[in-house]
ChimeraX commands (.cxc) that place a marker at each C-alpha (Angstrom):
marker #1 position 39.48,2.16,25.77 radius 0.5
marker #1 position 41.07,-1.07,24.54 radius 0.5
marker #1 position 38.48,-3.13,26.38 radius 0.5
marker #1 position 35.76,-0.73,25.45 radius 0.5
marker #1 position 36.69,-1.26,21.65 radius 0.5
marker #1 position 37.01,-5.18,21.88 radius 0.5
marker #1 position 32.97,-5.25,23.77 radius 0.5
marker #1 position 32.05,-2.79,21.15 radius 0.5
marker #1 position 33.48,-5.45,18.37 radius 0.5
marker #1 position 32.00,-8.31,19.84 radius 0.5
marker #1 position 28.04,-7.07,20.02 radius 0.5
marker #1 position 28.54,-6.15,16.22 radius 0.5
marker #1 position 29.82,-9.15,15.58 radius 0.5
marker #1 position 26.91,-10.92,17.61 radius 0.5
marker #1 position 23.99,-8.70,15.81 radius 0.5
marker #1 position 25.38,-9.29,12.45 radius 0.5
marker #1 position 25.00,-13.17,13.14 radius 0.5
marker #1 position 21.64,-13.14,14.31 radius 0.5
marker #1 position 20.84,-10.92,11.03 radius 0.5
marker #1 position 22.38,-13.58,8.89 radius 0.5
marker #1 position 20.51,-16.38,11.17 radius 0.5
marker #1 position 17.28,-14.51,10.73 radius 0.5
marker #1 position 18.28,-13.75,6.85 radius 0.5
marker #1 position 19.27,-16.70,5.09 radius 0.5
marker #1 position 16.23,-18.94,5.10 radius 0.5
marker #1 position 14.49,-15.59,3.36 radius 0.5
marker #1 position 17.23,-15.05,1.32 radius 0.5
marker #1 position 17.41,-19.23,0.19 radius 0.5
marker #1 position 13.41,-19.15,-0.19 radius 0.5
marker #1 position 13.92,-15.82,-2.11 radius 0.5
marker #1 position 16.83,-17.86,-4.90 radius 0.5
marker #1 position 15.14,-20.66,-5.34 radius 0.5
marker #1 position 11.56,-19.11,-6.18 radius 0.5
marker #1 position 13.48,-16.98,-9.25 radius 0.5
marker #1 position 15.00,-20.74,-10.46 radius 0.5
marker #1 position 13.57,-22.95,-13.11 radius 0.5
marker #1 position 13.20,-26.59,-12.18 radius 0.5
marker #1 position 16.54,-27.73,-13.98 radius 0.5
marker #1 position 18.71,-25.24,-12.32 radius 0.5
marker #1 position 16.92,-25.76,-9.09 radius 0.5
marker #1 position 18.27,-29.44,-9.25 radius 0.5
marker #1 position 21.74,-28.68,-10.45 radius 0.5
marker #1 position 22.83,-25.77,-8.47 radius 0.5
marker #1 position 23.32,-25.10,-4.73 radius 0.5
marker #1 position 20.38,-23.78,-2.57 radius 0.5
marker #1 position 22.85,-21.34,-1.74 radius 0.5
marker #1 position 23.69,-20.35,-5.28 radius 0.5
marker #1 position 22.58,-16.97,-6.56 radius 0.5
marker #1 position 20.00,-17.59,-10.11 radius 0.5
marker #1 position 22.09,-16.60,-13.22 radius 0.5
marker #1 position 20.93,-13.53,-14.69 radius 0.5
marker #1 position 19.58,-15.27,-17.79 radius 0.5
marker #1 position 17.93,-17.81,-16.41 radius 0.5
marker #1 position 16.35,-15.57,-14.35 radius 0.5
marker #1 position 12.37,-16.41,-14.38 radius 0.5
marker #1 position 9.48,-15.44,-12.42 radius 0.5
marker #1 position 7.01,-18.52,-13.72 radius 0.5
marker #1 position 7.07,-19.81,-10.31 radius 0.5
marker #1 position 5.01,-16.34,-9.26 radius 0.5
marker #1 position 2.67,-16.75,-11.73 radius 0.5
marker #1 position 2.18,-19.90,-11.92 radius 0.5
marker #1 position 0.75,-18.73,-7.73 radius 0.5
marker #1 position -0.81,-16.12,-8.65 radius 0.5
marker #1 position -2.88,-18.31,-11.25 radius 0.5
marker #1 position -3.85,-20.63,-8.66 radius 0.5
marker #1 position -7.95,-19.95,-7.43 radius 0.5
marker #1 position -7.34,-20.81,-4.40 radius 0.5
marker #1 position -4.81,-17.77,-3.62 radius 0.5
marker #1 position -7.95,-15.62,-3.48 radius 0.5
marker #1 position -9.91,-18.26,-1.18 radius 0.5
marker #1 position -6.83,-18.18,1.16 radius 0.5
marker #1 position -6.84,-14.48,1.50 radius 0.5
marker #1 position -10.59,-14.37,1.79 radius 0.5
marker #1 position -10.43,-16.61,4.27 radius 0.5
marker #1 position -7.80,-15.43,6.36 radius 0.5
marker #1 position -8.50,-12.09,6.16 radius 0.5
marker #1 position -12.49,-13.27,7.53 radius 0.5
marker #1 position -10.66,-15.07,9.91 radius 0.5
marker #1 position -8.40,-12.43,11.46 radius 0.5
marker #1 position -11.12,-9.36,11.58 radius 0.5
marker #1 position -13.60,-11.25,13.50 radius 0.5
marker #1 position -11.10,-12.89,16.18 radius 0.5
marker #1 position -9.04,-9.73,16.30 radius 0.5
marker #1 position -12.00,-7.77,17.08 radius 0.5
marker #1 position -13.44,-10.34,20.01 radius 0.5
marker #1 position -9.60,-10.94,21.57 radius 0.5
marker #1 position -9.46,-6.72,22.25 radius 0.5
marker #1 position -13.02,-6.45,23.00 radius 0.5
marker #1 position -12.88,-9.57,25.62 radius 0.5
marker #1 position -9.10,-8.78,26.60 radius 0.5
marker #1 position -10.07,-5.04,27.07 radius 0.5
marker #1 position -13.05,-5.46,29.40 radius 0.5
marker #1 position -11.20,-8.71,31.25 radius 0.5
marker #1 position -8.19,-6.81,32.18 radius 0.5
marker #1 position -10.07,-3.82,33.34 radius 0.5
marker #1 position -12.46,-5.58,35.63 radius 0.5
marker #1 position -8.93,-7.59,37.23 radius 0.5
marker #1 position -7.32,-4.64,37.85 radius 0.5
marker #1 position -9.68,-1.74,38.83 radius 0.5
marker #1 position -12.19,-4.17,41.19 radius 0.5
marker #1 position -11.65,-6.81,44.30 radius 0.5
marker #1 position -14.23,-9.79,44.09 radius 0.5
marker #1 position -13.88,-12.85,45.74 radius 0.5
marker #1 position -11.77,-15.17,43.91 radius 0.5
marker #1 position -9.99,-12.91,42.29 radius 0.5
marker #1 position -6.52,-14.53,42.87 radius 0.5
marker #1 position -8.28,-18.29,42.14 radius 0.5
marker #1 position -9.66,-16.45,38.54 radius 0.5
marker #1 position -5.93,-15.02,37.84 radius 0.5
marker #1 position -3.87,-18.28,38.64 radius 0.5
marker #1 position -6.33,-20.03,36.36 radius 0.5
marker #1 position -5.94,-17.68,33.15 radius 0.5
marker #1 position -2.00,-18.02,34.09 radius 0.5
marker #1 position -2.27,-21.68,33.97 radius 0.5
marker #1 position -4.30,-21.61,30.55 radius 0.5
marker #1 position -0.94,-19.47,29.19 radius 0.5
marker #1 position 1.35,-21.84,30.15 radius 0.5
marker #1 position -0.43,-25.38,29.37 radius 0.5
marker #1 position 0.95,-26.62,25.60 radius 0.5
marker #1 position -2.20,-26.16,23.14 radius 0.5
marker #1 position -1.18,-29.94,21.59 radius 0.5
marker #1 position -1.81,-31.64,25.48 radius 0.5
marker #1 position -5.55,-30.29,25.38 radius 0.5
marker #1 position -5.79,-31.17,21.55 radius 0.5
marker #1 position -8.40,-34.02,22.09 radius 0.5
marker #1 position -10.69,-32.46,24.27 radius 0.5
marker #1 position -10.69,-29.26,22.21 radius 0.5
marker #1 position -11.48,-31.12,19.13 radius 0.5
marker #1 position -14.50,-32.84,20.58 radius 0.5
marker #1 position -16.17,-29.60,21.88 radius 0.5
marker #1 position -15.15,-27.56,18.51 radius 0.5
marker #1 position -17.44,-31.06,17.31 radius 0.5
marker #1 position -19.76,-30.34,19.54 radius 0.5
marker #1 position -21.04,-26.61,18.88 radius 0.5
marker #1 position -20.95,-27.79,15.13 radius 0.5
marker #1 position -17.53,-25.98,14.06 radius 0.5
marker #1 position -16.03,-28.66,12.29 radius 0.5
marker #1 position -15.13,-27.66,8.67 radius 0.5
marker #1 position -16.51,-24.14,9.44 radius 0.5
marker #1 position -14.56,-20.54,10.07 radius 0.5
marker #1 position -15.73,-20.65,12.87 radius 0.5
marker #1 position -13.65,-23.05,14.65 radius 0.5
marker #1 position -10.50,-20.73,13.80 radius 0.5
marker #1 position -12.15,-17.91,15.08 radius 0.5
marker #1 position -13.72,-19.95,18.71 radius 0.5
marker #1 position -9.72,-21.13,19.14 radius 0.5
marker #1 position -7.86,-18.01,18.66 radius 0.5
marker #1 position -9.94,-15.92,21.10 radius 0.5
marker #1 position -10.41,-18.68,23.85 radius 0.5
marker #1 position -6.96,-20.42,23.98 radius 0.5
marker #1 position -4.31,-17.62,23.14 radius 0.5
marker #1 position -4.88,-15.32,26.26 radius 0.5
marker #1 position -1.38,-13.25,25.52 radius 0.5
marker #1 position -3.83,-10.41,25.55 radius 0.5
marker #1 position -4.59,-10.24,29.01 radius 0.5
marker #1 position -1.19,-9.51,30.18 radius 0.5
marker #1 position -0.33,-6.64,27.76 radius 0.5
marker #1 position -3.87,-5.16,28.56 radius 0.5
marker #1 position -3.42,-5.51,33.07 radius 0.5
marker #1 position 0.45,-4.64,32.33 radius 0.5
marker #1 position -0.91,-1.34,30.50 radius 0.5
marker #1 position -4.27,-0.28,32.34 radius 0.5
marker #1 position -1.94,-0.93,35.50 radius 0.5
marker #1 position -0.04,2.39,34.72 radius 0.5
marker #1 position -2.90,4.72,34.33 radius 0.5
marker #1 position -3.83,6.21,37.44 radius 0.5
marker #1 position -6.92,5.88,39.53 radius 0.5
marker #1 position -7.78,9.27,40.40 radius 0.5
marker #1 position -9.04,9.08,36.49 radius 0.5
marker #1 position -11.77,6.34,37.35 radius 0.5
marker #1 position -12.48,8.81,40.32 radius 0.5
marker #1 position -13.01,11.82,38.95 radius 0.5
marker #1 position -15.43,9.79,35.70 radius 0.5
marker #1 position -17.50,8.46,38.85 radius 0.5
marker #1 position -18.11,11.83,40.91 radius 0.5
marker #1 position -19.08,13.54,37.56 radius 0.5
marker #1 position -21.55,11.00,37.76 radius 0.5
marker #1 position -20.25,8.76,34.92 radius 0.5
marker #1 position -20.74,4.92,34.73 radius 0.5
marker #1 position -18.77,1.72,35.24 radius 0.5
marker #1 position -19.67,1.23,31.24 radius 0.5
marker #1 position -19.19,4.98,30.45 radius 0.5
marker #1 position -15.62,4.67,32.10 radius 0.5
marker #1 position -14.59,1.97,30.36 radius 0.5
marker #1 position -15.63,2.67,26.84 radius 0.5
marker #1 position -15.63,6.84,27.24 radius 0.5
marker #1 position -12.16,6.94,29.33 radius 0.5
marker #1 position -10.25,3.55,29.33 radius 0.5
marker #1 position -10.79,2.06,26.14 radius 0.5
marker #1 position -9.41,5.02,24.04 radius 0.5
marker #1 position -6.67,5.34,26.64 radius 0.5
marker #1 position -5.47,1.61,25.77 radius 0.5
marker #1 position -4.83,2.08,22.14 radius 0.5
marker #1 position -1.14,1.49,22.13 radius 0.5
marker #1 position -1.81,-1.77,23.71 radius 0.5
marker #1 position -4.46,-2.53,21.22 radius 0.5
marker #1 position -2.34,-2.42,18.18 radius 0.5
marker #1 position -0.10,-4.32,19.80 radius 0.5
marker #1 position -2.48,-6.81,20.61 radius 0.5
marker #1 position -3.19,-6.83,17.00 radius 0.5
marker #1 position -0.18,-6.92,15.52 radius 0.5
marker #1 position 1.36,-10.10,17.33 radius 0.5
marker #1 position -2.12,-11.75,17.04 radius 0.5
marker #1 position -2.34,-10.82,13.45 radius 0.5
marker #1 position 1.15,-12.68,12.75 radius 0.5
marker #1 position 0.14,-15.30,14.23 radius 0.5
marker #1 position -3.21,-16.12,12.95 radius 0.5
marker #1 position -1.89,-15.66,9.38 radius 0.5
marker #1 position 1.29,-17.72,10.01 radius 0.5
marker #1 position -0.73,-20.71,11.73 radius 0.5
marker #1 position -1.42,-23.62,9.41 radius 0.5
marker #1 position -1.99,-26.64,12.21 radius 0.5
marker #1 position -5.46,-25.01,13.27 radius 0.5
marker #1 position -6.53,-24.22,10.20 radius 0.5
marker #1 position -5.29,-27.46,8.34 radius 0.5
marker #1 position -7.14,-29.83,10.87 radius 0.5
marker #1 position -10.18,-28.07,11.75 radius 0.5
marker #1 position -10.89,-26.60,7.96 radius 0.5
marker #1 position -10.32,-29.37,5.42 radius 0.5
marker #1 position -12.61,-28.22,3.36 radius 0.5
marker #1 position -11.08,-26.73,0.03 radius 0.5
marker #1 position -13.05,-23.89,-0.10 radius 0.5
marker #1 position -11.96,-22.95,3.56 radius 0.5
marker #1 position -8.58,-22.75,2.81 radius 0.5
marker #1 position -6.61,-20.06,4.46 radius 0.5
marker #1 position -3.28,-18.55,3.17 radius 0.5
marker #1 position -1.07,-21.05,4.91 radius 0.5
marker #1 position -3.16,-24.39,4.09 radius 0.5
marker #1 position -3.38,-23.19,0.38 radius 0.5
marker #1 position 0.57,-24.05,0.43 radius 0.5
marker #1 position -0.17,-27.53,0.91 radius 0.5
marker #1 position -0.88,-27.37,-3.09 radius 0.5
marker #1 position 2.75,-27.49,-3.85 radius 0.5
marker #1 position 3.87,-30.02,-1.34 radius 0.5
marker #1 position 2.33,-32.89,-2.38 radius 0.5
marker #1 position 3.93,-35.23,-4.47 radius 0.5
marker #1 position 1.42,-34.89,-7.80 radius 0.5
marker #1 position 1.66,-31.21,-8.05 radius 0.5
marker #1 position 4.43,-30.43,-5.93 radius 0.5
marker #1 position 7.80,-28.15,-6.66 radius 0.5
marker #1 position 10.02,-26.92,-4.86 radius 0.5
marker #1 position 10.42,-23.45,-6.23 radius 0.5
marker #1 position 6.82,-22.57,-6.69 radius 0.5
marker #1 position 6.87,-23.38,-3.21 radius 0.5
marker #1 position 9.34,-21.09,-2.29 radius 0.5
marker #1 position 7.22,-18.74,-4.66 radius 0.5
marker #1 position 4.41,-18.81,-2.58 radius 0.5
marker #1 position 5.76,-18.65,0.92 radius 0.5
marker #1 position 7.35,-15.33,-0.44 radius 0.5
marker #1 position 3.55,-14.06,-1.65 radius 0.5
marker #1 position 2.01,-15.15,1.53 radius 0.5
marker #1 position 4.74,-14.02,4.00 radius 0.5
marker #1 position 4.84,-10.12,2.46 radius 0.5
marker #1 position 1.29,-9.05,4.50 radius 0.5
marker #1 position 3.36,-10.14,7.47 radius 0.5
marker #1 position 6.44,-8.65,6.94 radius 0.5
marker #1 position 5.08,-5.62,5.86 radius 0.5
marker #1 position 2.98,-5.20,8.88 radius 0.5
marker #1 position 5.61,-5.85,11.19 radius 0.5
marker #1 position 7.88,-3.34,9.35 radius 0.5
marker #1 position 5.10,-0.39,9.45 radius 0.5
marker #1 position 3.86,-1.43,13.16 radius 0.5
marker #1 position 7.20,-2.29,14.93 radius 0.5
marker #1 position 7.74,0.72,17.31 radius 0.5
marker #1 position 3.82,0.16,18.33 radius 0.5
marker #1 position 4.53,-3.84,19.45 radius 0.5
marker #1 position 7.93,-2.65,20.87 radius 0.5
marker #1 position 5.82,0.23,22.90 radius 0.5
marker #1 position 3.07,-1.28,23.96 radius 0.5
marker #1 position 5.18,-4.45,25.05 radius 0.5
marker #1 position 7.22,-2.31,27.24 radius 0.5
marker #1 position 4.02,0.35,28.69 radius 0.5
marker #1 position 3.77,-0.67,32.48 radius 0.5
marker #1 position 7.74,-1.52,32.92 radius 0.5
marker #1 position 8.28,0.79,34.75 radius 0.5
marker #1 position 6.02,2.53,37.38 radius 0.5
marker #1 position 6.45,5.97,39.05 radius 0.5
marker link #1:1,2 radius 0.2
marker link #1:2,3 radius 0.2
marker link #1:3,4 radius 0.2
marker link #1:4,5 radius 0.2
marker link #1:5,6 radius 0.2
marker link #1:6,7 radius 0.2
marker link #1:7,8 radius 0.2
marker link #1:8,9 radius 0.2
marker link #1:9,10 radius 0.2
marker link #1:10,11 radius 0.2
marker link #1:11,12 radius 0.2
marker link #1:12,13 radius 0.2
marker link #1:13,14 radius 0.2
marker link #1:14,15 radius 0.2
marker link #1:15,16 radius 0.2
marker link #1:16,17 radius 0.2
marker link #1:17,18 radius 0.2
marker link #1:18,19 radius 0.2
marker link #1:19,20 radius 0.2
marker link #1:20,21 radius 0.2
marker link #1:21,22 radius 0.2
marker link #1:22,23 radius 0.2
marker link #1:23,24 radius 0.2
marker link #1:24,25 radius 0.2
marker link #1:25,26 radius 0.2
marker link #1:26,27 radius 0.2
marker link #1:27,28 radius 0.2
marker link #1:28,29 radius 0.2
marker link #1:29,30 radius 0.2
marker link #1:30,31 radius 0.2
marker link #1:31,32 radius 0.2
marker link #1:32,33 radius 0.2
marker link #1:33,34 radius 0.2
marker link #1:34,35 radius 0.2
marker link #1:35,36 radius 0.2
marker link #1:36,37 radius 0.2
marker link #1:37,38 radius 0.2
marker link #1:38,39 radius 0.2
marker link #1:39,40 radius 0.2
marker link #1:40,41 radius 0.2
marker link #1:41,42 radius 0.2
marker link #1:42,43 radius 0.2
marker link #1:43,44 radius 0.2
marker link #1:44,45 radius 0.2
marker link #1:45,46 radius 0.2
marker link #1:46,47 radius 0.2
marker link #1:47,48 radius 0.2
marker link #1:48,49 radius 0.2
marker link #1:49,50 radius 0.2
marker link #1:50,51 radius 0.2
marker link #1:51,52 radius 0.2
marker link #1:52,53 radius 0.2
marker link #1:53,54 radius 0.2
marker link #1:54,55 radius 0.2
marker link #1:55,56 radius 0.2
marker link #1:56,57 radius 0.2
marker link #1:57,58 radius 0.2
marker link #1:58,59 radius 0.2
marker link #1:59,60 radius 0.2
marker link #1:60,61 radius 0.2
marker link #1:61,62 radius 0.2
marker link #1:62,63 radius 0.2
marker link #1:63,64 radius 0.2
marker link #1:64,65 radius 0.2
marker link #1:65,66 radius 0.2
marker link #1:66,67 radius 0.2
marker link #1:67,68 radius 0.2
marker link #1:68,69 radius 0.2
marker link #1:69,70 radius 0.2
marker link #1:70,71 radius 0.2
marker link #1:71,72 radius 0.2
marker link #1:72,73 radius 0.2
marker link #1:73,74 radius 0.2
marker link #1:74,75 radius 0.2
marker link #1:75,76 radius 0.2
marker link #1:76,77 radius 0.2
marker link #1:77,78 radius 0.2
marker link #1:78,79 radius 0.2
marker link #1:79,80 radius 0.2
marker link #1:80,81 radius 0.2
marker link #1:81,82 radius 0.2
marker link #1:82,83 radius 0.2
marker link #1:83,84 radius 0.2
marker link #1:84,85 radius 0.2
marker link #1:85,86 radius 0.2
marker link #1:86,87 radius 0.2
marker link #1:87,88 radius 0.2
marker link #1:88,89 radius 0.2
marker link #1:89,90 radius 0.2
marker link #1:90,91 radius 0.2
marker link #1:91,92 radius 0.2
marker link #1:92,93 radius 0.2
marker link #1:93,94 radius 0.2
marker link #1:94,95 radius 0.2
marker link #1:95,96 radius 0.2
marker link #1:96,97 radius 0.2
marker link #1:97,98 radius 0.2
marker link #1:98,99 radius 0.2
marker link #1:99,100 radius 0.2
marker link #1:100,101 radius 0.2
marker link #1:101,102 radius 0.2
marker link #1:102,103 radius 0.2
marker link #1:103,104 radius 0.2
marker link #1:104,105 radius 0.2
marker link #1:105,106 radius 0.2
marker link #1:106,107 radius 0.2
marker link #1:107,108 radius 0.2
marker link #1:108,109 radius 0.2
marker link #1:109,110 radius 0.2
marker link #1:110,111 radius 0.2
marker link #1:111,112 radius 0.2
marker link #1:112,113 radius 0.2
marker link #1:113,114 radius 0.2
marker link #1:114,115 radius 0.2
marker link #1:115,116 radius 0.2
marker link #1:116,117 radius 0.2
marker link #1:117,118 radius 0.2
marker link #1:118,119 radius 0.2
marker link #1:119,120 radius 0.2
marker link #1:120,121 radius 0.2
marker link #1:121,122 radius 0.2
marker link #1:122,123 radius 0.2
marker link #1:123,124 radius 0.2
marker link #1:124,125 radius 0.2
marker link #1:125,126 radius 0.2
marker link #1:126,127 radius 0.2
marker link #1:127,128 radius 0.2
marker link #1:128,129 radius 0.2
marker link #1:129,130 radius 0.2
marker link #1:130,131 radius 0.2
marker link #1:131,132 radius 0.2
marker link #1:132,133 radius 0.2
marker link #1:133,134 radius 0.2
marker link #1:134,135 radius 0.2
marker link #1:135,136 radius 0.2
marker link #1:136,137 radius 0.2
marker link #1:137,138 radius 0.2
marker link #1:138,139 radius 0.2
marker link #1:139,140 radius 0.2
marker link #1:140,141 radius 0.2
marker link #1:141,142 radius 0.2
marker link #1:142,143 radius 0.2
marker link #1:143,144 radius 0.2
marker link #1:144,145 radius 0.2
marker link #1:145,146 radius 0.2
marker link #1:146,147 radius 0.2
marker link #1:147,148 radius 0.2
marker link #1:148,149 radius 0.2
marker link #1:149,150 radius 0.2
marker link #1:150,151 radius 0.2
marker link #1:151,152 radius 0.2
marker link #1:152,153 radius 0.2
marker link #1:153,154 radius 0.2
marker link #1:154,155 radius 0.2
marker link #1:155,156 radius 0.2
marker link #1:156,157 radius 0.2
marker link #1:157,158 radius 0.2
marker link #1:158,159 radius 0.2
marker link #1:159,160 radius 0.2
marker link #1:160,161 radius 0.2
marker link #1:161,162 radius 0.2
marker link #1:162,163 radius 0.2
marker link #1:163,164 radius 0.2
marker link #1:164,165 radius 0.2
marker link #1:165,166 radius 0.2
marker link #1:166,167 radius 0.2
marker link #1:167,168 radius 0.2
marker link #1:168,169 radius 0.2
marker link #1:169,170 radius 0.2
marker link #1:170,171 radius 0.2
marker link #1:171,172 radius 0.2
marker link #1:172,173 radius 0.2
marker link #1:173,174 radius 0.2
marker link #1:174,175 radius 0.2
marker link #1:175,176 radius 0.2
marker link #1:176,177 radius 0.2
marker link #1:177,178 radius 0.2
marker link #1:178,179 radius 0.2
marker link #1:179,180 radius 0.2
marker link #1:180,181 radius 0.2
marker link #1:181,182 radius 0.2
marker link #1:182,183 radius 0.2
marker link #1:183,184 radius 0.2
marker link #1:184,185 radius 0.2
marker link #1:185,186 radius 0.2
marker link #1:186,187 radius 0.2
marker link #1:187,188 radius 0.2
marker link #1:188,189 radius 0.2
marker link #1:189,190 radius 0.2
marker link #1:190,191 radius 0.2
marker link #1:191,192 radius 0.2
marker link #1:192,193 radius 0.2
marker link #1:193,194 radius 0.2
marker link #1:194,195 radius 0.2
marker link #1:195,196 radius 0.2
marker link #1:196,197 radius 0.2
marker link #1:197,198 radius 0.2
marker link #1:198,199 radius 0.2
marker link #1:199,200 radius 0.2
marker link #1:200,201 radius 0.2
marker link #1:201,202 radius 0.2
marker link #1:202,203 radius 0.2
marker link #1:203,204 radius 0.2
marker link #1:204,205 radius 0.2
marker link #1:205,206 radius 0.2
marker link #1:206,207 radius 0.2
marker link #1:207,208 radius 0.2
marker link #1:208,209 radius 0.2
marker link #1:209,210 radius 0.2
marker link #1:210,211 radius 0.2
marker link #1:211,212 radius 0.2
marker link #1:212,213 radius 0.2
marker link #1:213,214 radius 0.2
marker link #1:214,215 radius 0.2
marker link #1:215,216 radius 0.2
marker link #1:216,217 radius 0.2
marker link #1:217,218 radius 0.2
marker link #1:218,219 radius 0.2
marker link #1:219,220 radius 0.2
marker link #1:220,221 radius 0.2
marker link #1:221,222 radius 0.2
marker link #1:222,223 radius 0.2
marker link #1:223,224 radius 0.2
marker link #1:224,225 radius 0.2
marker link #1:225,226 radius 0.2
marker link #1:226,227 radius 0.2
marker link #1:227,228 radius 0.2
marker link #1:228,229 radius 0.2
marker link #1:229,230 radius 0.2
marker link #1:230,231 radius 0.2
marker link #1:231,232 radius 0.2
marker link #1:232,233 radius 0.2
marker link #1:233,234 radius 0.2
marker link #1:234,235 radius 0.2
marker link #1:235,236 radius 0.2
marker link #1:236,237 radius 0.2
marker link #1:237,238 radius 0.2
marker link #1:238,239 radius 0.2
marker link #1:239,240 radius 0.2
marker link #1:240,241 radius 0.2
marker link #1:241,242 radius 0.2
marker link #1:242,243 radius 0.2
marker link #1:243,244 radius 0.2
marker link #1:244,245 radius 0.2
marker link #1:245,246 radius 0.2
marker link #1:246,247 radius 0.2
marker link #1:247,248 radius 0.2
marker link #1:248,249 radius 0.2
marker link #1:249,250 radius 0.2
marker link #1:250,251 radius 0.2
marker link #1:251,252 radius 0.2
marker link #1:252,253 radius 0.2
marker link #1:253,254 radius 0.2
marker link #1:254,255 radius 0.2
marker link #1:255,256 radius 0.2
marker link #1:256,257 radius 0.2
marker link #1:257,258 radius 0.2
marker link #1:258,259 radius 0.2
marker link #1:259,260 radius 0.2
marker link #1:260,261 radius 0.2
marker link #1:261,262 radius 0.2
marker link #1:262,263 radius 0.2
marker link #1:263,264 radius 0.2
marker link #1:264,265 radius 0.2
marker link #1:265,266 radius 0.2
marker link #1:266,267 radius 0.2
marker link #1:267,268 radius 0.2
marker link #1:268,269 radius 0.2
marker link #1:269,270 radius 0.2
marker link #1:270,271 radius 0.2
marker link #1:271,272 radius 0.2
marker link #1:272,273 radius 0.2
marker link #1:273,274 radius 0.2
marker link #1:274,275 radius 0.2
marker link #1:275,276 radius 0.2
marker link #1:276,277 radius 0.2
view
């Protein structure tokens, strides 16, 4: 019981340490975005703001800026269009691995592996001059070309998922005389649901958290996305530290919120095709 007690001690212990690794850059960003400039130069980062000096200036002063409504334009264009190709291409790519042989099958799977684990920044060069190429450059459609060709995530959730539902169902479609296409969009499609909102709630974090793509393909101030429109209050000219803090806390609600509303959908779909019987 003793030894029982001490474990059951020790994983609190753990979990309340990762909550208060995970918490206190929120919780800083959250102080210093209710200081004024003066007290965000005198007291500690860690410091709670004083009741009466309480202010939320540094939120309007955001919410004032044009470009807030450009960012979430844009990144909400942006995330509808590549969310929408990454399940339709990840859908119908996973379905033709798993349910049919074809030569080079293996070669085809290796090389979509190897895509997933080659770092985006060693191809960075090359991907820049054929983004030139198709005449992308300063257009939302370079976003859109790079998040459905190079993050291919997709694919294994979708072949982990459509691996657990059982043949006999493509079967039984073909004998009544149903389709390859009528199968897939009639029977396996609406089947892989759970998968799809998991799909699009990782992809959805990540497209609105990215600022590297967006920053170097998109310079263009009218292309600004919710990430790049931060670079407003970094610079030296305009720049303050708690109307940054502001904005990182306006910009990261969306994705809190749909991670807090979507969870047990990433958590399930993540885990479909664990375990087989």
């Amino acid at each position: 019981m003793k030894k029982k007690t001490i474990a059951q001690i020790l994983k609190q212990i753990i979990c309340l340490c990762m909550v208060a690794v995970v918490m206190a850059p929120i919780l800083l960003t959250l102080f210093a975005a209710l200081k004024n400039k003066v007290d965000m130069v005198k007291t500690s980062p860690l410091s709670l703001p004083a009741l009466d000096r309480l202010t939320f200036d540094n939120f309007q002063k955001v919410f004032s800026n044009k470009y807030l409504l450009v960012g979430f334009k844009n990144t909400g264009i942006i995330l509808v269009v590549s969310l929408i190709f990454n399940v339709l291409f990840g859908t119908m790519t996973a379905f033709i691995i798993e349910r049919f042989n074809f030569r080079g099958k293996k070669i085809i799977i290796a090389l979509f592996f190897i895509g997933m684990l080659i770092p985006s920044f060693v191809t960075e060069i090359a991907r820049f001059k054929i983004i030139n190429g198709l005449h992308l450059y300063n257009t939302l459609g370079a976003p859109i070309v790079i998040y459905v060709a190079s993050d291919l995530m997709q694919l294994y959730i979708y072949r982990q998922f459509i691996s657990t539902l059982p043949v006999s169902l493509d079967e039984s479609a073909l004998l009544d005389g149903c389709s390859y296409f009528g199968l897939f969009t009639r029977i396996i499609f609406p089947l892989l649901a759970p998968a799809t909102a998991t799909v699009c709630i990782i992809k959805a974090i990540n497209i609105i958290n990215d600022m590297y793509i967006p920053y170097l393909y998109m310079p263009k101030n009218k292309l600004r996305t919710l990430t790049t429109f931060l670079m407003d209050y970094s610079n030296a000219q305009k720049g303050s530290w708690q109307t940054l803090a502001a904005g990182i806390i306006i910009i990261m609600l969306p994705t809190v919120l749909i991670y807090l509303f979507f969870q047990k959908y990433i958590l399930a779909g993540v885990a479909a095709g664990a375990v087989k019987e």
